[in-house]
N, C-alpha and C positions, 0 to 999 in steps of 0.2 A: 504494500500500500504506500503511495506516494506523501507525503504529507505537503510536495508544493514547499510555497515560499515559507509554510507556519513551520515553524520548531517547536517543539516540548520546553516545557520548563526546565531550568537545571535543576540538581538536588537541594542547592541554596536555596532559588526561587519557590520550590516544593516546601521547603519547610516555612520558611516566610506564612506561605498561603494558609498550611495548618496549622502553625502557630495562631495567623488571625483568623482562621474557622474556630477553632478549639477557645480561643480566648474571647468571643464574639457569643459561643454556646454559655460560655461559664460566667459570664457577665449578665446573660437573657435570663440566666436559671435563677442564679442570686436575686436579681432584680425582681422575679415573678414570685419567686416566694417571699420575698420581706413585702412584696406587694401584699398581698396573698394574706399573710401573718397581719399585718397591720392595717387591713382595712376590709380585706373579705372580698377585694375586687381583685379578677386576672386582668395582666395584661391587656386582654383583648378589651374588656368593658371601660379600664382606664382608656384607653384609646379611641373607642367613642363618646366617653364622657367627656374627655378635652375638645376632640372636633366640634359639639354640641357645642360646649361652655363658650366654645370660640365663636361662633356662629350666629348670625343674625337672629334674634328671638329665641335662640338656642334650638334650632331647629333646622333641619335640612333632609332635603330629597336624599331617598335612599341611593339613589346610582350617585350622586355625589359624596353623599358619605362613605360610600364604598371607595371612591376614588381617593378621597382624599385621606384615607385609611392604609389604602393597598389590598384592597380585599377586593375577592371574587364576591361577583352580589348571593351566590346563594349560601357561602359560607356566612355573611351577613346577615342574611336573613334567619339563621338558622338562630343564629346569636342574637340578633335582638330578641327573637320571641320568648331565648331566656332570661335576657335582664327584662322584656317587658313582664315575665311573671314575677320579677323579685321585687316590679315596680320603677325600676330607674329609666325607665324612656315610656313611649307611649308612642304609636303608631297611628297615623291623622291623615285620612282621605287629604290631598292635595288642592289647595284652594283654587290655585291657579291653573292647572290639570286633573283632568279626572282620572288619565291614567295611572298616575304615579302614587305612592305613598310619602308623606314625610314625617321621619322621625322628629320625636319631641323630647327634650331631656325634661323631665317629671323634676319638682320640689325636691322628693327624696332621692332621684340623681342628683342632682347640682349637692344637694347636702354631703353625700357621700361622696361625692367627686372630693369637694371644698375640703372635708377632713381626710381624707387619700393624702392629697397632693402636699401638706410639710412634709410629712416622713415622706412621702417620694424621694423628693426633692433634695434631703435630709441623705437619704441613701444613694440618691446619684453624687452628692460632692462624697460621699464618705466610698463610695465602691469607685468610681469612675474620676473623678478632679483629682480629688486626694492622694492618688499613686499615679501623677502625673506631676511632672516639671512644668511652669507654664512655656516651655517653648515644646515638649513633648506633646501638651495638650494643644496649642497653635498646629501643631507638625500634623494632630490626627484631623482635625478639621479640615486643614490641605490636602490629606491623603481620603478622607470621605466625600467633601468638593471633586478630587478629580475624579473618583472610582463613580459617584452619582452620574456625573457630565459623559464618561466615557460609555456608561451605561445610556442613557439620554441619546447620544448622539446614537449608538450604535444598534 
């Protein structure tokens, strides 16, 4: 089999990569469980409760929510209809369209969002800042910038 103009990684470059797979896993783990531990929300419900909080009226169309998440719509949807049984969103014929749905962050989302996010926040300087130099932590924003944009472009 030809591989053309592309090359293989070297060994350096291999380890590089699983270095930041393997330390990108163990950062996501930590993270999900002091989430988890201290406020009873996964990842995933944090993640639509910020898009919400951020959001006009605190409210937005499903297909944008998914976008602006990363999420396929039906993983989505499988997931709101379990924060809508816990109560933290609510799901609302679309005003402006009758096809669409728009999610709503409920009272008791924004509540539960509002006490989440110190200790998030709390645990991102203490896992992620903290065992960083600020020119280290400069370097990975330049290195997450390019790897987004190469993605983007590509």
């Amino acid at each position: 089999m030809s591989t053309g103009t592309r090359r293989f990684p070297t060994r350096d470059e291999l380890r590089v990569w699983r270095d930041f797979l393997e330390t990108g896993e163990l950062l996501r783990g930590e993270m999900a469980a002091r989430l988890q531990q201290s406020s009873g929300l996964s990842p995933g419900d944090y993640a639509v409760l910020l898009a919400l909080s951020e959001a006009a009226g605190h409210r937005l169309r499903s297909s944008e929510l998914a976008a602006t998440i990363g999420w396929e719509r039906s993983r989505l949807s499988h997931h709101l209809g379990r924060m809508e049984k816990r109560g933290l969103i609510r799901r609302e014929e679309c005003a402006t369209d009758n096809r669409g749905a728009e999610v709503v962050l409920t009272p008791d989302g924004l509540a539960g969002f509002q006490e989440a996010t110190r200790p998030h926040l709390r645990d991102i300087r203490e896992i992620f800042v903290d065992a960083l130099t600020p020119q280290q932590l400069e370097a990975a924003g330049e290195i997450a910038a390019a790897l987004r944009a190469h993605l983007v472009r590509g």
